[in-house]
KOLDRENGU-255010 format. One record per residue: x, y, z of N, C-alpha, C in turn. Coordinates in pm, whole numbers, plus 50000, padded with zeros to 5 digits. Layout:
N
XYZXYZXYZ
...
END
This chain:
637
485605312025676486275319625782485695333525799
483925338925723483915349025751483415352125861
482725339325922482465342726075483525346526170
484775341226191485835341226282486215355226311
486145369226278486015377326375485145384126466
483575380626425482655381026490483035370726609
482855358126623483305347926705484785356726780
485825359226765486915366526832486065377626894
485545383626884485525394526910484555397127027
483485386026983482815382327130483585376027223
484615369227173485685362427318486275376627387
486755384727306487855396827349487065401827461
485525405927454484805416727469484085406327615
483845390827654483445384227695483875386427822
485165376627789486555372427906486835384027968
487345397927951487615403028050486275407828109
485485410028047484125415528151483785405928257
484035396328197483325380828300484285387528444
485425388228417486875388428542486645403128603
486405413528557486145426628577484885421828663
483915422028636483045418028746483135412428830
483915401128819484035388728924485055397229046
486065408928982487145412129066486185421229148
485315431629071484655440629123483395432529255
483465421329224482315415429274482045420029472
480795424329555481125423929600480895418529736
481065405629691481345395329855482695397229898
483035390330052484225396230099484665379830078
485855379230029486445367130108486555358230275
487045353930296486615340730380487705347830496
488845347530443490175354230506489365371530566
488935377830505488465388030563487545388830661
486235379530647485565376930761486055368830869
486965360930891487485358030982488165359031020
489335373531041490425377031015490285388131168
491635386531254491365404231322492965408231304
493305415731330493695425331287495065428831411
495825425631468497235429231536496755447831556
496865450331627496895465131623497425472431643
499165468831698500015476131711501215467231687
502515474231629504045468631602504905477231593
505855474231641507165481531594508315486031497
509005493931510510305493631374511365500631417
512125496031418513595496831432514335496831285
515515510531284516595505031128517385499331234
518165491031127519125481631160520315490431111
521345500531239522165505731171523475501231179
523595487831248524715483631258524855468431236
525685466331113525515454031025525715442731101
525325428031082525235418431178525895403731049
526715400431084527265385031006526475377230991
525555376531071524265368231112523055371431158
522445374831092521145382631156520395376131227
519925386131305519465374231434518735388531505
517245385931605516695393531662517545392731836
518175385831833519085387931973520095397732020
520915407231922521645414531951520395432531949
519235432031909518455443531856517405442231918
517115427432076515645427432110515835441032231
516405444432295516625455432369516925466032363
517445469732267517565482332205516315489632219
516795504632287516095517132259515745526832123
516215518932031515725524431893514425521031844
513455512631944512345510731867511155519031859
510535521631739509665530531746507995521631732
506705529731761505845519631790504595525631661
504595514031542503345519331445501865513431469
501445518331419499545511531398499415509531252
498095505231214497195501931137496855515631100
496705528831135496035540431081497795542230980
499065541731087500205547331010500785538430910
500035531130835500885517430766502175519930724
502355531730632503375533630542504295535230639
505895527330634507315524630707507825536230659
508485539630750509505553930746510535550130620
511105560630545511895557430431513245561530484
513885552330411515345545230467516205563130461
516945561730566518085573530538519175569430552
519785565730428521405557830436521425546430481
520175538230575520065526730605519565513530529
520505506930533519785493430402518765484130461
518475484930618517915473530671517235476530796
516075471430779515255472630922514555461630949
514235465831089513255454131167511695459531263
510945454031175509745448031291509505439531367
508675445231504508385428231521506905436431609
506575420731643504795425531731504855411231781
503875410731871503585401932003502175395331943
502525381831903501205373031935500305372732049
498795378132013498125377232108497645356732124
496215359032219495895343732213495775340932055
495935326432087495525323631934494175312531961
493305314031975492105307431972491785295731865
492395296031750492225284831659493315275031676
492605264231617493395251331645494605254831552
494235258831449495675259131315495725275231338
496385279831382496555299731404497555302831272
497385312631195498215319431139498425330631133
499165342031049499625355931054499435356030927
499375367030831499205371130684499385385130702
500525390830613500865404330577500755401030439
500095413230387499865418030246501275419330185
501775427230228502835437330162504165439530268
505145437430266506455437430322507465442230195
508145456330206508895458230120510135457530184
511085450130070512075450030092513085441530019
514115435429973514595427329867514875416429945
515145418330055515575401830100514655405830262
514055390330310513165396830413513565381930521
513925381530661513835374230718512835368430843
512175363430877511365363331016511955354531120
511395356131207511695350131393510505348531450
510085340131521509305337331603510725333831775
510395348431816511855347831939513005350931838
513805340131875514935336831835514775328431740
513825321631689513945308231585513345314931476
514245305631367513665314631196512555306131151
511705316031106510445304531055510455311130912
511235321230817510995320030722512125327830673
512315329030516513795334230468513295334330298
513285349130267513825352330099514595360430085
515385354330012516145363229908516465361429791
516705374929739516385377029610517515389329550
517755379229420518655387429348518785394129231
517455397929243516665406129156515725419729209
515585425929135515135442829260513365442229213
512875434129326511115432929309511115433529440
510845443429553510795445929660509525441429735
508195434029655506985431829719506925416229754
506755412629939507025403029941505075404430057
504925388730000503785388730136504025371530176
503415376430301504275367230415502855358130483
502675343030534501505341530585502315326230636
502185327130792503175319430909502155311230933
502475295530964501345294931037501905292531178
501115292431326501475295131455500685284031537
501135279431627500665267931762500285278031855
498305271731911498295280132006499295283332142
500565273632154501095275332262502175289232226
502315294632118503155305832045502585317232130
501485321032168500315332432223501665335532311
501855348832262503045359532423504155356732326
504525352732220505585355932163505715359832037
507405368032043507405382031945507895372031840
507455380931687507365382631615508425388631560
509875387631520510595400731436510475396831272
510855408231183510755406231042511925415731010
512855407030983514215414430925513845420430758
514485434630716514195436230557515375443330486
515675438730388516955449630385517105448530221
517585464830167517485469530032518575475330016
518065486129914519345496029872518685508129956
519975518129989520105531830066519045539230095
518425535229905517145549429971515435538629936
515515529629996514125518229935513175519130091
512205516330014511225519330168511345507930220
511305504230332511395489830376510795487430545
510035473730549509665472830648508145466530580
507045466230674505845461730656504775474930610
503875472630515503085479330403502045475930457
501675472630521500065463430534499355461530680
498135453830683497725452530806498505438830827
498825440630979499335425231012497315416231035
496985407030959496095403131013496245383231085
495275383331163495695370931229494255364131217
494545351331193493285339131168493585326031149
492975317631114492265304231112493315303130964
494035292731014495345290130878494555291530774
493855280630743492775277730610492385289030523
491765296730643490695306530562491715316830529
492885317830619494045329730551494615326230438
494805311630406495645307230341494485306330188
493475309330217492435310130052492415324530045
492565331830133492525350030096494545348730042
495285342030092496445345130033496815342829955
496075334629868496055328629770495745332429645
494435334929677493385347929563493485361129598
494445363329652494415383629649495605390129578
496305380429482496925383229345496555375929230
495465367429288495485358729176494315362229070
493995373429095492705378328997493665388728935
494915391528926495545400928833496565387828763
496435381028800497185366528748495585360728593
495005358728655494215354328596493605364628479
493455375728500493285385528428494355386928296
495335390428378496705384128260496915373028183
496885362528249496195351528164494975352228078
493915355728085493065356727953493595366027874
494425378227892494565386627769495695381027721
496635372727776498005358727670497225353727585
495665344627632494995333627568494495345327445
493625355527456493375358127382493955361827239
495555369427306496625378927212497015361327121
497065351327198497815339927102496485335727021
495005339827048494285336326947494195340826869
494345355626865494425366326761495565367326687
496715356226718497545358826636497705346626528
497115341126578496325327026517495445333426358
494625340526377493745345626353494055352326210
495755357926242496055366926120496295362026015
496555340526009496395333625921495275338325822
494245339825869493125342525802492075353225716
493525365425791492845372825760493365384825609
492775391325592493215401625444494645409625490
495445409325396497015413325420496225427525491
495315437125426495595451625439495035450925584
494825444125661494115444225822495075435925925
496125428125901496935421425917497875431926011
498665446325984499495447726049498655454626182
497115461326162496685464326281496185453126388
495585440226296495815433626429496735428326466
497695428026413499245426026453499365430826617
499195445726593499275453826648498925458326772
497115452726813496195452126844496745438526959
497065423926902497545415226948499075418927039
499825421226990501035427327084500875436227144
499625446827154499395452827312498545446027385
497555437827367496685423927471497795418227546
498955411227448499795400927479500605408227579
501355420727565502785429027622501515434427777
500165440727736499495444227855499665432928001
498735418227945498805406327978500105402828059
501225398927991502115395028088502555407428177
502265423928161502635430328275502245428828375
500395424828379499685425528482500205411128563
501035400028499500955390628541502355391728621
503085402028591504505396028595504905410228661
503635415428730503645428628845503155427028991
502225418428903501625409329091502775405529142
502455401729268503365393929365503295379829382
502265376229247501755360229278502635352229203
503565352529098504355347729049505765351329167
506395361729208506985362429301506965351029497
505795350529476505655341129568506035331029578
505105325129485505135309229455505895305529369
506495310329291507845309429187509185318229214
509005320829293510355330229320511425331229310
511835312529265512955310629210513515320629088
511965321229010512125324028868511965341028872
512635344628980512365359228981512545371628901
513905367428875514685378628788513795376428628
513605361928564513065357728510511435370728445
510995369128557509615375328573509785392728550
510625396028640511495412028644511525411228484
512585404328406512775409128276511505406328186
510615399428201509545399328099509085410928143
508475416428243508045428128306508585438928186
509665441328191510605452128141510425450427954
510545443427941510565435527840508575442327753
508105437827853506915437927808506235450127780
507385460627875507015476227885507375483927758
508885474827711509305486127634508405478927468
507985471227460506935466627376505505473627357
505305471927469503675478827471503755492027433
504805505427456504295517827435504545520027225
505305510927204505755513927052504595507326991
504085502127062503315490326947501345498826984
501195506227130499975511227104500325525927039
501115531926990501585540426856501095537526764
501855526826712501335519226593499905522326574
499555510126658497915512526626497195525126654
497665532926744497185548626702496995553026564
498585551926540498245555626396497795549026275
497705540226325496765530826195494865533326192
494685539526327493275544526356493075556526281
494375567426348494195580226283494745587826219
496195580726165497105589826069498465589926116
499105599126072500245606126111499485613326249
498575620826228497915635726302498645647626252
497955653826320498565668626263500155671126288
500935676026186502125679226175502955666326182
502195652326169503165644526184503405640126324
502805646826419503505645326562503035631426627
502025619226586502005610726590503175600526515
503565605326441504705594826384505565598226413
506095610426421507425614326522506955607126665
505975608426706506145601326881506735589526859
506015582226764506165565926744507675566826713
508135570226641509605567026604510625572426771
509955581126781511055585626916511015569027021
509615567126989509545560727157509855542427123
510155541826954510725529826902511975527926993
512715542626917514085542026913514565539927071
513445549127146514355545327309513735534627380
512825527127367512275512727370513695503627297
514475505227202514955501327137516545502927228
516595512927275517675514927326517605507227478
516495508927531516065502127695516155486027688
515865483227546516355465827519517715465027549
518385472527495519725468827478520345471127603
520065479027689520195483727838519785470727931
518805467627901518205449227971518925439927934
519415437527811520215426227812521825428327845
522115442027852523365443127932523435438728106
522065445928107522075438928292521615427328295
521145419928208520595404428252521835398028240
523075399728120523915392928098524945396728195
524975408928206525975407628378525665404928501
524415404328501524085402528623523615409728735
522975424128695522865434428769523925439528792
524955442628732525925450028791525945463628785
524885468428662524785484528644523045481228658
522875479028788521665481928823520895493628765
522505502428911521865521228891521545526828758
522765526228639522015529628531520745529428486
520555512128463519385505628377518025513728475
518205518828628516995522528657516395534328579
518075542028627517985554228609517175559528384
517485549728289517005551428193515715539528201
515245531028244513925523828235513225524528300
513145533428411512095540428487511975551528480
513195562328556513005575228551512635580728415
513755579228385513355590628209512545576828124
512605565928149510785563328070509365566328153
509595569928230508405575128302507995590328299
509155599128266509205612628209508255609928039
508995603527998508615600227840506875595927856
506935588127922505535581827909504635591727929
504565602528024503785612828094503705625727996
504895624527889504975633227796503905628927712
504155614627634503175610827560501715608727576
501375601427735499915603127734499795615827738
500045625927752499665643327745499455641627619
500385641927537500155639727335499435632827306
498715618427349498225609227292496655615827345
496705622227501495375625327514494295637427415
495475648127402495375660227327495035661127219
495815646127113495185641926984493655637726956
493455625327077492235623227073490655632327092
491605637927210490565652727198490285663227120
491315664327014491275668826884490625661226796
490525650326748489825640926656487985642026777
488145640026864486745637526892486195649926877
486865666626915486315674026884485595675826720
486075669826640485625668526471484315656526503
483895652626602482685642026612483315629726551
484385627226585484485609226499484155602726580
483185591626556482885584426635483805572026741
484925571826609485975556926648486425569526767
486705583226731487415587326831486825591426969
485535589626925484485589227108485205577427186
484735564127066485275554627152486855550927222
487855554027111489125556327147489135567227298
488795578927246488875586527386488505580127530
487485573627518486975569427616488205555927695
488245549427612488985537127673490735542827672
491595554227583492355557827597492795567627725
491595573627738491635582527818491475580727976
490925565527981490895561328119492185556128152
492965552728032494345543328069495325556528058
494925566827994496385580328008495895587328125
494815592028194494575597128320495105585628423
494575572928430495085561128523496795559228559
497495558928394498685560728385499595571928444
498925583628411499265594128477499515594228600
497875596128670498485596128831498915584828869
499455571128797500445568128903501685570628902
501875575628725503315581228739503615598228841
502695600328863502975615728913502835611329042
501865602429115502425599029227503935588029246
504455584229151505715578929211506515585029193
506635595129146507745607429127506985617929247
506235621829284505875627429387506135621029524
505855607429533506865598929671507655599029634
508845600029520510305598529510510445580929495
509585576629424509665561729384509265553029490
508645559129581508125548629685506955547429700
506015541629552504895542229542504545531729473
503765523229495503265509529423502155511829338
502485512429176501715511229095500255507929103
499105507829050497905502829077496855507328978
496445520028962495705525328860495805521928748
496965518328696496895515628552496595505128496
495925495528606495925480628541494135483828495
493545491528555491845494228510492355505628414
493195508728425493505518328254493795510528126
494235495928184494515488028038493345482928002
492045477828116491565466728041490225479227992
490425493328051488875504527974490445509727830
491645509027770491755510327674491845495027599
491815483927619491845471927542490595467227459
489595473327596488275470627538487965485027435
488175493927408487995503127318489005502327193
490045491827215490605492627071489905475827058
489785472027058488665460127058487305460526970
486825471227078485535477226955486065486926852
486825488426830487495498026745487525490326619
488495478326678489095471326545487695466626451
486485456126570485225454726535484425468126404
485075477726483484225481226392484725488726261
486465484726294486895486926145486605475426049
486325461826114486345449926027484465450926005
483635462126049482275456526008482285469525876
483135478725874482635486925745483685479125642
484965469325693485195464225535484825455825517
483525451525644482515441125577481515445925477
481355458825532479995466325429480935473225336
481865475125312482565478825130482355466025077
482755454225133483355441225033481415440425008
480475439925106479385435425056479255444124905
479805461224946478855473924826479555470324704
481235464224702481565461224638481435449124559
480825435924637479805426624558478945432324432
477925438724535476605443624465477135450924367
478105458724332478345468324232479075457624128
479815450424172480635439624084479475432323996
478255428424103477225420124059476645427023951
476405438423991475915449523861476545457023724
477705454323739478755455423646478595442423554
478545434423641478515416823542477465420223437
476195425423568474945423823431474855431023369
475405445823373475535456123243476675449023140
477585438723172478615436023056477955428222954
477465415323050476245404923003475405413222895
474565424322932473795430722834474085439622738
475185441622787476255449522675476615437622567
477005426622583477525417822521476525410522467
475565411722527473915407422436473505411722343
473485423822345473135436422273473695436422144
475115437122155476235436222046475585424421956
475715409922016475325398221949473845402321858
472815403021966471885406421893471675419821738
472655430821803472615440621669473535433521566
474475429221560474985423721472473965414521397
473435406021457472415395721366471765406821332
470785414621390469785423921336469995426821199
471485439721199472115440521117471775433121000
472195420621013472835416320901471495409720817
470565404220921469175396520891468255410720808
468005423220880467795434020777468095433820674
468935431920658469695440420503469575428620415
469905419520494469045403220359467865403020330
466575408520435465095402520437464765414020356
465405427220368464245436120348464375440520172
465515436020137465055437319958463715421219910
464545413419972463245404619917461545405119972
461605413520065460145418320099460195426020002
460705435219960460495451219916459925442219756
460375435919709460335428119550459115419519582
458695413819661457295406119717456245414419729
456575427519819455545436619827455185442519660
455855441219623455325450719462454605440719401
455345432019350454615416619293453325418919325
453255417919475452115412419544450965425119495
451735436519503450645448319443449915448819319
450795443419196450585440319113449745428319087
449835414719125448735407719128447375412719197
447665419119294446305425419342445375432119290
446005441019181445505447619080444205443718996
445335427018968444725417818814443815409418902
443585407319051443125399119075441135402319115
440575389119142439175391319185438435402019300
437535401119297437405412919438437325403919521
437095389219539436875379919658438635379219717
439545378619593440865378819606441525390519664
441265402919682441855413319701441935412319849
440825411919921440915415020062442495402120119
442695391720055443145385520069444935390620070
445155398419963446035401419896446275416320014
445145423220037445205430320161445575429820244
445385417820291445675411920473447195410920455
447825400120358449275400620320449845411020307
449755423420231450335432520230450525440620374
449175439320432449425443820624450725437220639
450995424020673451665416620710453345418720685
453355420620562454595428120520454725436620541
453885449820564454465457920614454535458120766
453845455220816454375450520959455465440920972
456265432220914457755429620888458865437520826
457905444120793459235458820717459385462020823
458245469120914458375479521060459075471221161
459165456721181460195450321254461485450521202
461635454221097463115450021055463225464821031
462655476621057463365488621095464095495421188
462595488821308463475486521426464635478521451
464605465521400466215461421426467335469821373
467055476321258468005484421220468385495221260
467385506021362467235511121459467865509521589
467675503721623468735492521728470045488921714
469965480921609471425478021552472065488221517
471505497121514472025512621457471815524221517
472045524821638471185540921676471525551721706
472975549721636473505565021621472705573221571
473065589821624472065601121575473355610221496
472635608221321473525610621239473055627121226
472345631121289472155648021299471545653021375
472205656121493472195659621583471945677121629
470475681421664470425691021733469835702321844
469635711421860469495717121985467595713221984
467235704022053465795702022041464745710022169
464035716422141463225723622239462405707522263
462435708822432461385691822501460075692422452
459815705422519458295708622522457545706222362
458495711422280457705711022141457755698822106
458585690222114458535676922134457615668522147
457435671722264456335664822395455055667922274
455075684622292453455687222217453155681522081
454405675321991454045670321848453945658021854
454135648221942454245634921991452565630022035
452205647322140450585642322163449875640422030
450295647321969449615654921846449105639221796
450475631621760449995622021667449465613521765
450145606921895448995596521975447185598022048
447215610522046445535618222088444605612422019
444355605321924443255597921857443485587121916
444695578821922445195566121960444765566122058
444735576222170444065573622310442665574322343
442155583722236440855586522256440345575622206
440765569422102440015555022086440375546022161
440845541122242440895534922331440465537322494
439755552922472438865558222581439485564022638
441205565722650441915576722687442175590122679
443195598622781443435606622713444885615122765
445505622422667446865625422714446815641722761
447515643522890447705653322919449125659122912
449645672322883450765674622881450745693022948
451785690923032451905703923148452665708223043
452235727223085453235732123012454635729323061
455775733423018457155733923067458095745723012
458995751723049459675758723052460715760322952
461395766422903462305761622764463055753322801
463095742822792463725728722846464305725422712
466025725822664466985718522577467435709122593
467595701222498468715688222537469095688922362
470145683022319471035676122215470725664722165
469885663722055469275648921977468925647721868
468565640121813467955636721705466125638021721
465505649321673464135651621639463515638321642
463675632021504462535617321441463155607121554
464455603421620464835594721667463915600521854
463975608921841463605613821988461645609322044
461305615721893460185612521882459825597421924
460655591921775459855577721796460375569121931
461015572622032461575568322170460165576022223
459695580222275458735590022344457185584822300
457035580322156456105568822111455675560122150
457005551322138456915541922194456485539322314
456915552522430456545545222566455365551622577
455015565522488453785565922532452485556922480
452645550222405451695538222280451735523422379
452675522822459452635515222573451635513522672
451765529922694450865532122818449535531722749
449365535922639447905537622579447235524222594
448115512722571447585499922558447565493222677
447835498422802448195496122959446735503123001
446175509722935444895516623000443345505722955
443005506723104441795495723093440755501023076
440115506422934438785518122965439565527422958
439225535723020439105550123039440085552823116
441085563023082442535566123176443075574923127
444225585123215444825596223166446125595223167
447045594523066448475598823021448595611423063
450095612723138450415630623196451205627323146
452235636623129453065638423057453975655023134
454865658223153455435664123212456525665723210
457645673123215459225677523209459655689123292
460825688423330461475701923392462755694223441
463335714423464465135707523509465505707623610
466525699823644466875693323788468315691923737
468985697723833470595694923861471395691823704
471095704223621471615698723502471355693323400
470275682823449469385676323326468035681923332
467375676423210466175679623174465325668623215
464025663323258463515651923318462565653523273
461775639923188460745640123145460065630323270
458585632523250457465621223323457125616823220
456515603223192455235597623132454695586823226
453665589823267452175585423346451655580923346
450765568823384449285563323317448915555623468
447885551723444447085547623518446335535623530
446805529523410446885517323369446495504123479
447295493523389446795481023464448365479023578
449255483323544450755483723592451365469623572
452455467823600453465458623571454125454023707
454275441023668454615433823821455965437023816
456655433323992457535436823974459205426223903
458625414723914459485403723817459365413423693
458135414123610458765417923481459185433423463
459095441223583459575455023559461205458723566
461825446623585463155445423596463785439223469
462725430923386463145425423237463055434323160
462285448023153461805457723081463165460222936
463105459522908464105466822786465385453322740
464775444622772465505433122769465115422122584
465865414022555465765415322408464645400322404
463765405922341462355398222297461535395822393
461775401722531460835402422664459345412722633
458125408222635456985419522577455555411622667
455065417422722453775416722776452985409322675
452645417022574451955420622486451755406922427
450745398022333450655389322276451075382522159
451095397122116451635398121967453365410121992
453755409122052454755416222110455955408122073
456935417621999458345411821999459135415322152
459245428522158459815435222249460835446122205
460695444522110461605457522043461065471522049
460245473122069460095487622048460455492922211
460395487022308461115494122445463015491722422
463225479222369464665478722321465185488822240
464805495922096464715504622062465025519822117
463585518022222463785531122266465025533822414
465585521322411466725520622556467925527222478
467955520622368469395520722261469345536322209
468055543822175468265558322152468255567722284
467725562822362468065567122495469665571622549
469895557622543471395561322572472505563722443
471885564922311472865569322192472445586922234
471285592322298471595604522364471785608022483
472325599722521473575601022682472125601422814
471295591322780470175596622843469835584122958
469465585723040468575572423113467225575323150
467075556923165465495556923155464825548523279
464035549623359463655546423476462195544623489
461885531723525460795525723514460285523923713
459025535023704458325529723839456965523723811
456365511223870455225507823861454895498023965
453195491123966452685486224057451865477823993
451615467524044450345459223945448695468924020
448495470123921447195475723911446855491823960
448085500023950448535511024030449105521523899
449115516523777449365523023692451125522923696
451745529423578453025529723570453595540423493
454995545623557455675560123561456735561123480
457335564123307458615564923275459435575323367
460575576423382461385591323394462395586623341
462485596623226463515593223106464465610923193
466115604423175467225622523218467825624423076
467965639223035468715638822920469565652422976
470845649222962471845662123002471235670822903
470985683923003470275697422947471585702022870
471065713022799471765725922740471295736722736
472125749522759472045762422768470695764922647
469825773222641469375785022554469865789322436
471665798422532471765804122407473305790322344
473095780122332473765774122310473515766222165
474575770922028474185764521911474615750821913
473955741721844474755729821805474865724021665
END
């Protein structure tokens, strides 16, 4: 399952771009090119109530006033609940003629062709956007048109739109698809929010409540855009009120829950004022529920209230918070965070978007149809999208750093636990072998004595031999043992210079030769003979790494605390498979090589708190850098 948010995340980032384009796209529909346009109608309020509505008692009346296509917007009601349009069919040239209005506000809307009704909603639920599309017989040409509409006291009412006139068909595919790309839009961010919630099966508890989070603003965004159109109102209209309360429903969801994930991006914020928002805008989200199911269960009877707290003063609130939510982000991006470039960006198109439409519907006095904020959801969905992406690709790169370090922990335990095994045998195999050598070696001296001169060289070679098994079983004991039982303030340099002292023949017979830079009073804390014979060793290494003729450097100085030695050569170098076995137990180039004497010198290395670092190349020569925590000058030990 570690692919599955890569895979999500290309769906999230896919689907709405595919629809964003397709909406932005720009061919005209079918309905638009064949469409003209009515160019003049009327409006009349209806100020005197009728048992039966009917365009017969109001076709003569001197109250009518005459609009266009430049004046769309209907005069707003003064104390009047109900008005009427109407307009005059010109020819109708197509075999199937129809009419299509966008937008007719009003809660219940009636039409006439004359005197006869050709259409009727009502609705008992307060969604005032109705669109209307008649179809007409060319023998209709010369007759009026009325459109009865009627609301509450102060609702705009009447026709919003161009009246346009055309070819049934082609009106009836523009009437079709000119909500249905905020339908469809809404629909992929449901499909997606129910995949992602799918998803949280799978995923690590500590990432779980942000995409929680993440998922219930897709999902609560989603059904607004769906359940704001007029395309569910149309064609389902039964299910009106239905649609109204998910709407509401979906509002007071979405602002608590993109909190949340605010603050799961960036904190509390300063002073807390991110978690105080969130809790405020819980609690009256919390309270606006309880306000909805009082009016769903009565029935609208406290309309006025429920407006007056789930629009007005949440639309005060909301305009408060994107101000706060914008101000934060512009505070975090001013510090260069990157999540907060991206947050800003996609937040900031949906709190400016949000904005002016709340400041224009409080600036018309509520007679303003939403719109901006639906390209404010899908530029902030897609930025907490890449957000989340790219919170799940750095706890992809901890869990990897945390592999590799786990992996490296294993093999320091492994060699820790090697080590132990092996000094213990060392231990114990020493201290058995080396009295019965020590009693062999004398013997053996003693017969050598009494013996022939053809016999001696013989008795020679053996005695090499033993003592080159003594010198292995010192080093194990060395190893097995490498505490530094006297410990003190060691000058490097003099070190360095008594170390050449004794290998300088060793190199020169082998055609080498060792160089050593001066250095500076460079201290560290050690054991003299133990220090030495570590520094031997690797330099007796390199001596035997030189092909012919070659130069050992040798070098030290301090860096951040410690003291840093070089040792150098120029050698034949070491591949890089075995430069990683280096100090490993019975691993040795060499022919006649145990491997102890680099084991040795690892174990006094770090019995003086020291590390040791191996660079090389095959045929490029090869570099120790041994660190030993420095000490002061005037510092005794």
């Amino acid at each position: 399952m570690k692919d599955m948010p890569k895979s999500i995340f290309l769906l999230l980032l896919v689907v709405p771009l595919l629809l964003i384009i397709s909406i932005l796209s720009p061919g005209q529909s079918d309905a638009e090119r064949a469409h003209t346009v009515i160019p003049d109608w009327q409006f009349m309020w209806d100020n005197e109530q009728q048992e039966v509505v009917s365009p017969a008692g109001i076709r003569n009346s001197s109250g009518w006033l005459t609009g266009t296509p430049e004046n769309k917007e209907p005069p707003k009601s003064d104390g009047v609940s109900s008005a009427w349009n109407r307009f005059t069919l010109p020819d109708l040239p197509w075999k199937q003629s129809a009419i299509m209005i966008d937008r007719i506000k009003g809660q219940d809307v009636l039409a006439f062709l004359n005197d006869e009704p050709v259409y009727e909603a009502k609705r008992d639920y307060m969604y005032t956007n109705h669109s209307l599309l008649l179809p007409f017989h060319p023998d209709d040409a010369g007759k009026t048109v009325y459109i009865w509409t009627n609301g509450s006291s102060d609702m705009t009412l009447g026709i919003d739109s161009e009246i346009m006139l055309g070819e049934y068909d082609d009106l009836r595919r523009g009437f079709i698809k000119k909500d249905l790309e905020d339908f469809i839009l809404g629909s992929s961010f449901l499909f997606i929010a129910v995949v992602m919630f799918f998803c949280c099966l799978f995923l690590p508890k500590h990432t779980v409540s942000s995409w929680l989070s993440l998922s219930v603003i897709i999902l609560a965004s989603g059904a607004l855009l769906i359940t704001y159109s007029p395309f569910l109102y149309t064609f389902y209209g039964e299910l009106g009120s239905v649609w109204v309360s998910v709407f509401d429903f979906s509002l007071f969801t979405v602002l608590p829950a993109l909190y949340f994930y605010f603050e799961k991006i960036y904190g509390p914020g300063p002073y807390r004022i991110i978690r105080y928002g969130r809790r405020i805008q819980m609690a009256y989200s919390g309270i606006c529920l309880v306000f909805l199911a009082v009016h769903v269960l009565s029935h609208h009877s406290f309309y006025d209230m429920y407006y007056f707290f789930s629009v007005k003063i949440l639309g005060i609130l909301i305009i408060l918070q994107m101000v706060l939510l914008i101000g934060t982000t512009i505070l975090y991006a001013a510090k260069r965070n990157k999540d907060a470039y991206i947050f800003t960006a996609g937040f900031g198109t949906m709190a400016i978007a949000t904005l002016g439409d709340m400041l224009a519907f409080y600036y018309h006095d509520g007679h303003y149809e939403l719109f901006l904020w639906k390209w404010g959801v899908i530029g902030l969905i897609v930025s907490l999208i890449i957000l989340l992406g790219r919170k799940f690709a750095r706890s992809h790169e901890q869990v990897l750093q945390y592999s590799r370090e786990l992996e490296m922990f294993n093999h320091e335990l492994q060699r820790s636990e090697k080590m132990e095994i092996i000094s213990e045998l060392a231990a114990s195999v020493a201290h058995e072998v080396r009295n019965p050598l020590q009693v062999t070696r004398g013997f053996m001296q003693l017969l050598a004595e009494n013996s022939k001169q053809t016999e001696k060289e013989y008795f020679g070679l053996a005695l090499k031999e033993l003592d080159r098994a003594s010198g292995i079983i010192t080093d194990f004991l060395t190893f097995a043992k490498p505490e530094l039982e006297h410990e003190t303030r060691l000058n490097v340099y003099e070190e360095l210079k008594h170390v050449k002292g004794i290998l300088l023949p060793l190199a020169n017979l082998s055609g080498g030769t060792i160089e050593l830079d001066d250095a500076k009073e460079l201290y560290i804390t050690g054991n003299s003979s133990k220090l030495k014979q570590a520094m031997i060793n690797i330099v007796k290494n390199s001596i035997e790494a030189l092909d012919g003729e070659g130069i050992i450097r040798i070098w030290a100085y301090a860096e951040s605390g410690e003291v840093v030695i070089h040792i150098q050569d120029d050698g034949i170098g070491i591949e890089a498979g075995d430069l990683e076995r280096l100090g490993e137990a019975y691993f040795s180039n060499k022919s006649k090589g145990t491997g102890l004497g680099l084991m040795v010198t690892f174990r006094i290395i770090e019995a003086m708190r020291g590390t040791i670092h191996f660079i090389s190349e095959k045929g490029s020569g090869t570099e120790a850098i041994i660190r030993f925590p420095s000490v002061p000058d005037s510092v005794e030990v």
